[in-house]
N, CA, C and O atoms as a Tinker XYZ file with bonds, in Angstrom:
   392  protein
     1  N     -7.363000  -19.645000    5.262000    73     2
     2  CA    -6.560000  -18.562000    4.718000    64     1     3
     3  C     -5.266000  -18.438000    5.529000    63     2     4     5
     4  O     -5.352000  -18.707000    6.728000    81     3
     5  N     -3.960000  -18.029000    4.987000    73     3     6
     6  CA    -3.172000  -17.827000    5.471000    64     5     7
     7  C     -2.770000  -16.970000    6.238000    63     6     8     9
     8  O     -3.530000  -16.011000    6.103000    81     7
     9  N     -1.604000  -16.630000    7.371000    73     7    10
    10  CA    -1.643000  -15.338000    8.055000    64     9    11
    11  C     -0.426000  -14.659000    7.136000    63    10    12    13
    12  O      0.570000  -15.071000    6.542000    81    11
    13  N     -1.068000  -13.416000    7.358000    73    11    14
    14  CA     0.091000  -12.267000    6.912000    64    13    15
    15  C      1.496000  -12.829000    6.794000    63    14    16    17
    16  O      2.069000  -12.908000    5.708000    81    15
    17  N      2.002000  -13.193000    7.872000    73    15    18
    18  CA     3.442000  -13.500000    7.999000    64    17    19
    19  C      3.842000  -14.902000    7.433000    63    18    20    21
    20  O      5.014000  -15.162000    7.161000    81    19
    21  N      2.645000  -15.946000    7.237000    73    19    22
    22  CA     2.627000  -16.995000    6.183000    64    21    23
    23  C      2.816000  -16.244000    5.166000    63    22    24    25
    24  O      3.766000  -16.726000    4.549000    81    23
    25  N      2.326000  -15.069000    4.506000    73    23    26
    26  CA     2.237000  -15.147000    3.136000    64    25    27
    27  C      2.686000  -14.215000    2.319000    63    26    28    29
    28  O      2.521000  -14.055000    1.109000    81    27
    29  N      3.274000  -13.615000    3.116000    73    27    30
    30  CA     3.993000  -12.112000    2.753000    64    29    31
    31  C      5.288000  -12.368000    3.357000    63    30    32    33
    32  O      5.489000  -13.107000    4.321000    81    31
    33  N      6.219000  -11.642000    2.661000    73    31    34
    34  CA     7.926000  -11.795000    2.989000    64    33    35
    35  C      7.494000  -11.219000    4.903000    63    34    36    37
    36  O      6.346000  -11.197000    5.346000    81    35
    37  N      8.521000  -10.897000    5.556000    73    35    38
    38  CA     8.892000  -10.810000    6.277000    64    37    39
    39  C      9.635000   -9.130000    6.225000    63    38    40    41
    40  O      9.476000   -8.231000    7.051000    81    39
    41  N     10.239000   -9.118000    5.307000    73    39    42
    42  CA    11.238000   -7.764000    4.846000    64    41    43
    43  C      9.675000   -6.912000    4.504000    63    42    44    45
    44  O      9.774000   -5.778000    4.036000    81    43
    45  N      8.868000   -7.244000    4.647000    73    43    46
    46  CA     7.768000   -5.999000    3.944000    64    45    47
    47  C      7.162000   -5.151000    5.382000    63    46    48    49
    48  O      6.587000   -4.062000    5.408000    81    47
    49  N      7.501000   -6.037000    6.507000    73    47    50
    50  CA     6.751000   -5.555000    7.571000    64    49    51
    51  C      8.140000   -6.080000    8.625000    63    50    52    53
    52  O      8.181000   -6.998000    9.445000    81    51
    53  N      9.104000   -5.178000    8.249000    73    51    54
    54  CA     9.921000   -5.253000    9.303000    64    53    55
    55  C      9.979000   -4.698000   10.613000    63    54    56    57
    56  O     10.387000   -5.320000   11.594000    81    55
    57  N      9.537000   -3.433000   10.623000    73    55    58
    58  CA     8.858000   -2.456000   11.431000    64    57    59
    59  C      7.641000   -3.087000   12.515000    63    58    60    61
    60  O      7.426000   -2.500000   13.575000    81    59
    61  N      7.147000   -3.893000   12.270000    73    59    62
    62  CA     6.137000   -4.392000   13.020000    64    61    63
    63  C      6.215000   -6.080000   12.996000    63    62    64    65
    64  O      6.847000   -6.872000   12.297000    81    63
    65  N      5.263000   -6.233000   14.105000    73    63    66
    66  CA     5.106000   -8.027000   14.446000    64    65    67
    67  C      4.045000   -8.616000   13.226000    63    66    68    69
    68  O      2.829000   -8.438000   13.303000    81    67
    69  N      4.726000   -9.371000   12.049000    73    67    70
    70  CA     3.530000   -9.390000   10.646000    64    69    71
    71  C      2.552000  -10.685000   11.427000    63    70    72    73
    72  O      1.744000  -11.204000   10.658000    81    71
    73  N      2.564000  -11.228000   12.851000    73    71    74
    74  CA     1.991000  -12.687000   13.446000    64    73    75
    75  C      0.706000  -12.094000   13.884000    63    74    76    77
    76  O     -0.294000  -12.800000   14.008000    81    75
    77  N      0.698000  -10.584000   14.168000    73    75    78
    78  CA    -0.240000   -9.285000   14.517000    64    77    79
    79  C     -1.365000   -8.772000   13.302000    63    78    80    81
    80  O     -2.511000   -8.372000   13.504000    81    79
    81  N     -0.830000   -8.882000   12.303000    73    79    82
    82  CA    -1.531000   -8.448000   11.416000    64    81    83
    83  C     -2.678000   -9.332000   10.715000    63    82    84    85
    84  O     -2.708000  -10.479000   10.270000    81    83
    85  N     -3.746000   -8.129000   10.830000    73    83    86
    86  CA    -5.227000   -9.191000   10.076000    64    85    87
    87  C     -5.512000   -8.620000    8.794000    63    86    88    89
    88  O     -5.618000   -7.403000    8.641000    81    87
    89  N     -5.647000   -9.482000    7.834000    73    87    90
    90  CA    -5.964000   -9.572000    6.851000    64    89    91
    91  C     -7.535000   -8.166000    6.688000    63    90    92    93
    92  O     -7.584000   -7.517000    5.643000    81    91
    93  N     -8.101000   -8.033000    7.272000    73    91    94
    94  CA    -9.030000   -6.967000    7.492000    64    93    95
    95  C     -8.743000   -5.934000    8.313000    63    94    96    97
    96  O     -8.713000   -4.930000    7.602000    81    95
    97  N     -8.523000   -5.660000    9.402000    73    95    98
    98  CA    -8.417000   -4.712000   10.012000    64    97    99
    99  C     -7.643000   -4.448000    9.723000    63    98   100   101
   100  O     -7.540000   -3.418000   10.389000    81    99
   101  N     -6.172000   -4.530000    8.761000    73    99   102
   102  CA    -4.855000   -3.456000    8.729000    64   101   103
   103  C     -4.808000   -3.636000    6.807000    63   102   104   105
   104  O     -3.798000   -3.585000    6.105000    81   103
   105  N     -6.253000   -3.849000    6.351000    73   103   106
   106  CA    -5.490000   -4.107000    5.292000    64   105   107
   107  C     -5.284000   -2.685000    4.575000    63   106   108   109
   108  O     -5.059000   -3.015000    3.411000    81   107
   109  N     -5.254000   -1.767000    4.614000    73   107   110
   110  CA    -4.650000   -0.106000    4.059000    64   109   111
   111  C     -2.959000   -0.095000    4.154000    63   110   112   113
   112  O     -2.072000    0.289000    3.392000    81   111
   113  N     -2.989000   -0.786000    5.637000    73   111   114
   114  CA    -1.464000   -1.159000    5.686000    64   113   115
   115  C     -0.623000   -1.935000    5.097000    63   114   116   117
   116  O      0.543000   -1.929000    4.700000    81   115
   117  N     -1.665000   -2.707000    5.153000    73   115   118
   118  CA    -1.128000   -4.169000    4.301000    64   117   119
   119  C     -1.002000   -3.697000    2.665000    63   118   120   121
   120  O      0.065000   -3.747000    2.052000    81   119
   121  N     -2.196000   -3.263000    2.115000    73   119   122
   122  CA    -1.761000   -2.923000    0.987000    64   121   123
   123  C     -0.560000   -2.083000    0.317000    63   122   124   125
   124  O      0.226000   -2.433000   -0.563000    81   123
   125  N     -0.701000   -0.474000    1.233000    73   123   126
   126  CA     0.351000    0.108000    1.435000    64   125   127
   127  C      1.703000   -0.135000    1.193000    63   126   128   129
   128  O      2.388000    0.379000    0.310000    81   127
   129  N      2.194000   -1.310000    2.402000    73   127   130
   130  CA     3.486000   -2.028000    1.987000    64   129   131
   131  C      3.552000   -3.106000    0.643000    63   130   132   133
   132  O      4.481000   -3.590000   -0.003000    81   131
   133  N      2.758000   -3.162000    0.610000    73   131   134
   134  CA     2.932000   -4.280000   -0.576000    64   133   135
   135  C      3.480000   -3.259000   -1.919000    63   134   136   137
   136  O      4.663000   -3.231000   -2.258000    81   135
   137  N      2.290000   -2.365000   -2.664000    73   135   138
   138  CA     2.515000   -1.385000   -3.597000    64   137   139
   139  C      3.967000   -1.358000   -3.021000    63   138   140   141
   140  O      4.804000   -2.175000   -3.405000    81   139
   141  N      4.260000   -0.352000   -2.044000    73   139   142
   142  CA     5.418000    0.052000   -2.018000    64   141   143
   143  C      7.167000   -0.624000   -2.082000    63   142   144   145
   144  O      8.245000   -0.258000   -2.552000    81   143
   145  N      6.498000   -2.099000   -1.103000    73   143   146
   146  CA     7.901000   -2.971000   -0.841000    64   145   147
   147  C      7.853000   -4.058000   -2.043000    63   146   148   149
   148  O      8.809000   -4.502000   -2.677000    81   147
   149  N      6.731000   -4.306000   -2.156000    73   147   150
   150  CA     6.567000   -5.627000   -2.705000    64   149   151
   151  C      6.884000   -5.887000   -4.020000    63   150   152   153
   152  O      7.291000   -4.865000   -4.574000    81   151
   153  N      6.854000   -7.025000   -4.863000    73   151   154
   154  CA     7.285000   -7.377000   -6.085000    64   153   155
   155  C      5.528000   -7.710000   -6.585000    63   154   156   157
   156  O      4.630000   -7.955000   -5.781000    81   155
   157  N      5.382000   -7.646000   -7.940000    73   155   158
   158  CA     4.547000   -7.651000   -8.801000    64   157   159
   159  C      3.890000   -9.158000   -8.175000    63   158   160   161
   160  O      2.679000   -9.190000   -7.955000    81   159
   161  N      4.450000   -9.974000   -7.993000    73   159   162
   162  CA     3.727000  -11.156000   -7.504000    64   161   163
   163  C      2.753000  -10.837000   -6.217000    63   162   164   165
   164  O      1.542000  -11.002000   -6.363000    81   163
   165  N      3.205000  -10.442000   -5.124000    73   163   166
   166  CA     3.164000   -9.622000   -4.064000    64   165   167
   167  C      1.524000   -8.808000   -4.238000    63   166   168   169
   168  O      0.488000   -9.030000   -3.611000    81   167
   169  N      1.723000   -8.097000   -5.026000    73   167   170
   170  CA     0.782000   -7.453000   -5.692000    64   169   171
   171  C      0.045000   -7.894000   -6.205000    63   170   172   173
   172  O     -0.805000   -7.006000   -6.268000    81   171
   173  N     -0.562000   -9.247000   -7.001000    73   171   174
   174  CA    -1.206000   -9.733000   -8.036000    64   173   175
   175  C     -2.036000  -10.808000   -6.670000    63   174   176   177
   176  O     -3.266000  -10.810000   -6.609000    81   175
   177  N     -1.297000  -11.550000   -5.789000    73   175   178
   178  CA    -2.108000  -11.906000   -4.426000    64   177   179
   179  C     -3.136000  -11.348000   -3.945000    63   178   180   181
   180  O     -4.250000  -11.869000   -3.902000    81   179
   181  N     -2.815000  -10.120000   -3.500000    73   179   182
   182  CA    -3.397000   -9.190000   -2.840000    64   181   183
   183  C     -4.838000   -8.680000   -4.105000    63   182   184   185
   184  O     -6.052000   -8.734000   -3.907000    81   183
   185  N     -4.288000   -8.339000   -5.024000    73   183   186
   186  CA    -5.466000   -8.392000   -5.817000    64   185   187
   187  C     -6.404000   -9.519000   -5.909000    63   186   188   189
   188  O     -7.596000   -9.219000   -5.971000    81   187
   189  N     -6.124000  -10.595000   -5.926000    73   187   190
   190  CA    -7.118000  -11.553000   -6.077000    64   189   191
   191  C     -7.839000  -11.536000   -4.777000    63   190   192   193
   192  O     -9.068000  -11.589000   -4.763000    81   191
   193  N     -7.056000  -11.456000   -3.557000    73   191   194
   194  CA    -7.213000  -11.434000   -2.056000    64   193   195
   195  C     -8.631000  -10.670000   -1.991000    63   194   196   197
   196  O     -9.692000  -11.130000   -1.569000    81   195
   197  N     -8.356000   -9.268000   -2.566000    73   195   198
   198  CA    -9.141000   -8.468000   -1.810000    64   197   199
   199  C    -10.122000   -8.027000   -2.597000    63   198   200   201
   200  O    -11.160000   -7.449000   -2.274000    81   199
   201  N     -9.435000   -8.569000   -4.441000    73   199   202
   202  CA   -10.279000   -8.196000   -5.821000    64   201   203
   203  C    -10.413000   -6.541000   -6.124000    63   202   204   205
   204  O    -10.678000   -5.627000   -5.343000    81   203
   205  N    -10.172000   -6.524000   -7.331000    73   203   206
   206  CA    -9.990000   -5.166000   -7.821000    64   205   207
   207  C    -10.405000   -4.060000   -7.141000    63   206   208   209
   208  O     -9.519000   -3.430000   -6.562000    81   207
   209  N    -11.895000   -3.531000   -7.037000    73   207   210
   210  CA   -12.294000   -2.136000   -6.681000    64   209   211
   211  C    -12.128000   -2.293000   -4.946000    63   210   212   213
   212  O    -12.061000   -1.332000   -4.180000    81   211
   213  N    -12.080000   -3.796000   -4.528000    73   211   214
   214  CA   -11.818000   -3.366000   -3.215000    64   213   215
   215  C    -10.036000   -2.552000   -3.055000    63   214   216   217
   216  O     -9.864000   -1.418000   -2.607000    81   215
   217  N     -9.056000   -3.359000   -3.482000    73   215   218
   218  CA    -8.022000   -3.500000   -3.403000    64   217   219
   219  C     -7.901000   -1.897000   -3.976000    63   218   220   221
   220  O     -6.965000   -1.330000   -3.412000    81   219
   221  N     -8.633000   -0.998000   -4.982000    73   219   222
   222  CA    -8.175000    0.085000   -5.588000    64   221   223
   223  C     -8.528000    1.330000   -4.504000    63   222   224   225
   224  O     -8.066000    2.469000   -4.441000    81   223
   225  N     -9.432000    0.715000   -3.763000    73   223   226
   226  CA   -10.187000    1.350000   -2.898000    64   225   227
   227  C     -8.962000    1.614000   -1.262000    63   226   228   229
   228  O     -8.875000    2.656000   -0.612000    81   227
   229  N     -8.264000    0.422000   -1.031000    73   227   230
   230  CA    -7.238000    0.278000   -0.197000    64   229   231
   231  C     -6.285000    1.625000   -0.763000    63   230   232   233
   232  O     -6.339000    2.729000   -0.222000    81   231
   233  N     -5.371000    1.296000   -2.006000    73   231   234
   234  CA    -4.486000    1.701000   -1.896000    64   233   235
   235  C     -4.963000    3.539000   -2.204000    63   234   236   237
   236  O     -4.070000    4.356000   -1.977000    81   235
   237  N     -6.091000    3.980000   -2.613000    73   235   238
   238  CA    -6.617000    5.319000   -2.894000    64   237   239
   239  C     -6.149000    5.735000   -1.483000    63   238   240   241
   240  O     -5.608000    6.827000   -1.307000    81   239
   241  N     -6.425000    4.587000   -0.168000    73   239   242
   242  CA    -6.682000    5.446000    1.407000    64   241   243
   243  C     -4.919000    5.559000    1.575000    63   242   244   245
   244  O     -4.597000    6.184000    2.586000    81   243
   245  N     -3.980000    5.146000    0.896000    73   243   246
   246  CA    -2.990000    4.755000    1.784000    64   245   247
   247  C     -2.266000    6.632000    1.548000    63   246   248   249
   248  O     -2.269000    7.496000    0.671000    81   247
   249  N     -1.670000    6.424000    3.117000    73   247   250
   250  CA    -1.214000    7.551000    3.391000    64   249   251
   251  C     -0.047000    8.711000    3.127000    63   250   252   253
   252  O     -0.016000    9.930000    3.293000    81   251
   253  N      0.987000    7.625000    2.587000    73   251   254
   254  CA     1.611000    7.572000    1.548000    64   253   255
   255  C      2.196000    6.733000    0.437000    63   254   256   257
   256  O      2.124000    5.505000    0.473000    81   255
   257  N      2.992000    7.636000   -0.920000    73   255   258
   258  CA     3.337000    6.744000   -1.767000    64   257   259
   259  C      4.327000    7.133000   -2.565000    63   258   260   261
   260  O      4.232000    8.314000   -2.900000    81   259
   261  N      5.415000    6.450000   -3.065000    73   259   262
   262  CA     6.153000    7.333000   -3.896000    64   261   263
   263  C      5.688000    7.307000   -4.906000    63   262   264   265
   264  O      4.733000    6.650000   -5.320000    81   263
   265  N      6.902000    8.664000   -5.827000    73   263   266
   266  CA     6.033000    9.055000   -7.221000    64   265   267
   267  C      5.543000    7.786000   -8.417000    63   266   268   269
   268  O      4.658000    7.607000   -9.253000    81   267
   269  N      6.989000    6.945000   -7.758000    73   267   270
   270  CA     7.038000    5.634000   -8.854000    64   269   271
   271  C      5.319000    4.705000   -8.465000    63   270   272   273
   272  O      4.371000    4.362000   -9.172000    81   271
   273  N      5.555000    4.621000   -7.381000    73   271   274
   274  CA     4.332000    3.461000   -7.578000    64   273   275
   275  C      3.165000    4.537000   -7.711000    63   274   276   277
   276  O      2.271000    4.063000   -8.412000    81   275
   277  N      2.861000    5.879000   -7.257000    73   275   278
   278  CA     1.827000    6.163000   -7.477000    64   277   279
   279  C      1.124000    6.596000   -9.244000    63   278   280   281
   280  O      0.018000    6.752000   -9.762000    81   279
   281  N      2.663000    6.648000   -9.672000    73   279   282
   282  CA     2.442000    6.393000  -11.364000    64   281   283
   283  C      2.072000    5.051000  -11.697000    63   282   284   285
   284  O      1.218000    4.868000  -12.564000    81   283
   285  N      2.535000    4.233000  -11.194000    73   283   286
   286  CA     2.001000    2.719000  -11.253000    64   285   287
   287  C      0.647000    2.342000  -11.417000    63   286   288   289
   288  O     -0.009000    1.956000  -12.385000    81   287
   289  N      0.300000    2.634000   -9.766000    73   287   290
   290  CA    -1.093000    2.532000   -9.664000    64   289   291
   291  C     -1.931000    3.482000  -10.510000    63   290   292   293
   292  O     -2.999000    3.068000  -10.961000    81   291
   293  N     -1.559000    4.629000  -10.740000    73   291   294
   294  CA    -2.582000    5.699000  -11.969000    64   293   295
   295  C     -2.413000    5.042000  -13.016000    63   294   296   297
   296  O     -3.326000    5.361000  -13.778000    81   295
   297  N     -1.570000    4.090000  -13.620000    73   295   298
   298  CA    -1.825000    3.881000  -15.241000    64   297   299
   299  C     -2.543000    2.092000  -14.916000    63   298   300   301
   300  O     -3.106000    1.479000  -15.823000    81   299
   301  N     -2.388000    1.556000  -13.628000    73   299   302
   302  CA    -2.888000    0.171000  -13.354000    64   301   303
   303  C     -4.357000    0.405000  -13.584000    63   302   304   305
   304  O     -5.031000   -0.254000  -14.375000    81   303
   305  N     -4.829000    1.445000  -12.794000    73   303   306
   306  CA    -6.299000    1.475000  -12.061000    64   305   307
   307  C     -6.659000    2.787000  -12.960000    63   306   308   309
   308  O     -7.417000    3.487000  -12.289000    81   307
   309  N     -6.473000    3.213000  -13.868000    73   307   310
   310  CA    -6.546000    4.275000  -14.603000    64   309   311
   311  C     -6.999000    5.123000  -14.154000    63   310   312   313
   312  O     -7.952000    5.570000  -14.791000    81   311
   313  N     -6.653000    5.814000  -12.913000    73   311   314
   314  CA    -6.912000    7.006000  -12.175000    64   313   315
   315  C     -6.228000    7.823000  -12.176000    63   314   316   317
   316  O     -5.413000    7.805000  -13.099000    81   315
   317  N     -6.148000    8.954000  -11.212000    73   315   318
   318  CA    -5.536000   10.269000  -11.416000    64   317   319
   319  C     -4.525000   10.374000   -9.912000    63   318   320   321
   320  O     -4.681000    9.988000   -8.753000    81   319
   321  N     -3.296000   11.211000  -10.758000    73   319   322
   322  CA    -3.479000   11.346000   -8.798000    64   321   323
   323  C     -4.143000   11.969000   -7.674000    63   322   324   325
   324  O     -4.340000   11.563000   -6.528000    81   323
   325  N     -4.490000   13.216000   -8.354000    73   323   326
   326  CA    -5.394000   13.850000   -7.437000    64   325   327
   327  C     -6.565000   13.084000   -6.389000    63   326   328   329
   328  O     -7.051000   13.638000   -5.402000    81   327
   329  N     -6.878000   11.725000   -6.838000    73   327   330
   330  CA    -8.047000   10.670000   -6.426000    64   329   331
   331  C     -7.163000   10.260000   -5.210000    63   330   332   333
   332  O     -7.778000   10.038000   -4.166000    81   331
   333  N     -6.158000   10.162000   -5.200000    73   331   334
   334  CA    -5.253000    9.168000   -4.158000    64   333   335
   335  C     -5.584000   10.521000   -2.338000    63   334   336   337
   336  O     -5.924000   11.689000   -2.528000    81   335
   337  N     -5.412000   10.053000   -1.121000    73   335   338
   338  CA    -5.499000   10.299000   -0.179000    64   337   339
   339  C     -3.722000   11.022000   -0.104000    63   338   340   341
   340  O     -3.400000   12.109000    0.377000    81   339
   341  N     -3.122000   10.326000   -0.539000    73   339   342
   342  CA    -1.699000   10.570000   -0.532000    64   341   343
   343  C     -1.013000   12.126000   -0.653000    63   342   344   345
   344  O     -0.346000   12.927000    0.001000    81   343
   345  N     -1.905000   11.894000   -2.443000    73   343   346
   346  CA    -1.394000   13.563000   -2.795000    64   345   347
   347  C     -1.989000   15.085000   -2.339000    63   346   348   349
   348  O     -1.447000   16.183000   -2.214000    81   347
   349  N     -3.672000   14.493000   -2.114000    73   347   350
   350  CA    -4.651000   15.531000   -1.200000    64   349   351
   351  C     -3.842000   15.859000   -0.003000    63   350   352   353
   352  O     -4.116000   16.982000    0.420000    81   351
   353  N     -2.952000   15.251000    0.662000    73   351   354
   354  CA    -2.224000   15.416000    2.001000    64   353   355
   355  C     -0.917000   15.825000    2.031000    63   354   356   357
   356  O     -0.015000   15.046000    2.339000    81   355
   357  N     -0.653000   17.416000    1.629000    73   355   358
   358  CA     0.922000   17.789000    1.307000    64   357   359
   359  C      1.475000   17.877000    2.668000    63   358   360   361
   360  O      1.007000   18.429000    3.663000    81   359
   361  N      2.665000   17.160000    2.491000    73   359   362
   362  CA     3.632000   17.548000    3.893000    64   361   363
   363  C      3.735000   18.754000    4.579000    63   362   364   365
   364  O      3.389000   19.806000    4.042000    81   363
   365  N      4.203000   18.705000    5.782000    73   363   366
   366  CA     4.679000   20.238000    6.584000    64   365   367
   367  C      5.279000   20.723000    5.303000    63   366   368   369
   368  O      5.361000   20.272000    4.161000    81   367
   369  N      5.733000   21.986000    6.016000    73   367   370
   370  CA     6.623000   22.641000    5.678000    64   369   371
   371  C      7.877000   22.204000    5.772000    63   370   372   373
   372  O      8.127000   21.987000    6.958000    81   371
   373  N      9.088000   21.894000    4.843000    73   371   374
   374  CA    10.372000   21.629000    5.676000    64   373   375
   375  C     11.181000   22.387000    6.426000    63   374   376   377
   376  O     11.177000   23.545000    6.007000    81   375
   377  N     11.870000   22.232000    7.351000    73   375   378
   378  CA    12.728000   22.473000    8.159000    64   377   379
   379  C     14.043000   22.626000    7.759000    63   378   380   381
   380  O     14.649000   21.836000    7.035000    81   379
   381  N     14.423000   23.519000    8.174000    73   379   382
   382  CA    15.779000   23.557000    7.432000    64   381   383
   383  C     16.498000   24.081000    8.284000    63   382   384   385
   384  O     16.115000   25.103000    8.853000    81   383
   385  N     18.202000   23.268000    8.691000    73   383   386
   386  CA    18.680000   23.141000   10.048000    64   385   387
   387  C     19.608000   24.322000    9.603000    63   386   388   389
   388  O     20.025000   24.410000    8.448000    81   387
   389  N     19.820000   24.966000   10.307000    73   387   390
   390  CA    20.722000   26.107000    9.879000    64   389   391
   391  C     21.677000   26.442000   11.490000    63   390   392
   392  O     22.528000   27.331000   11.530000    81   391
């Protein structure tokens, strides 16, 4: 199997060392960026990778998501959002610099 940084852009995990990343232990992360950075190809890997209910099961944990992909994933995986970890977890309060 390939490593992360074999097989995934580079631009998806700029923030971190992708030579670091395991295919198991970070995959919430891994999925995470993908939904979010990645292109439909990107995405269709990772599905086969990790196979459907695992892979639906990843991105339910991820911590956040925008509205776009999390509409994505609700009409992909025909779920709700309320199911996602994302939306159960509303931000602070904002701050407002005055």
């Amino acid at each position: 199997m390939q490593t992360v940084a074999d097989a995934l852009p580079h631009s998806l995990f700029w923030d971190t060392n992708p030579q670091k990343l395991d295919w198991e232990s970070h995959a919430v992360f891994i999925a995470n960026r993908v939904v979010e950075r990645g292109d439909y190809s990107h995405f269709k890997m990772l599905l086969a990778l990790y196979g459907r209910e695992r892979f639906k099961h990843l991105v339910l944990q991820a911590p956040t998501l925008s509205p776009k992909t999390l509409s994505f994933l609700c009409a992909f995986f025909q779920l709700t959002p309320e199911q996602f970890k994302c939306y159960k977890n509303t931000p602070s309060a904002p701050h407002y610099w005055i």
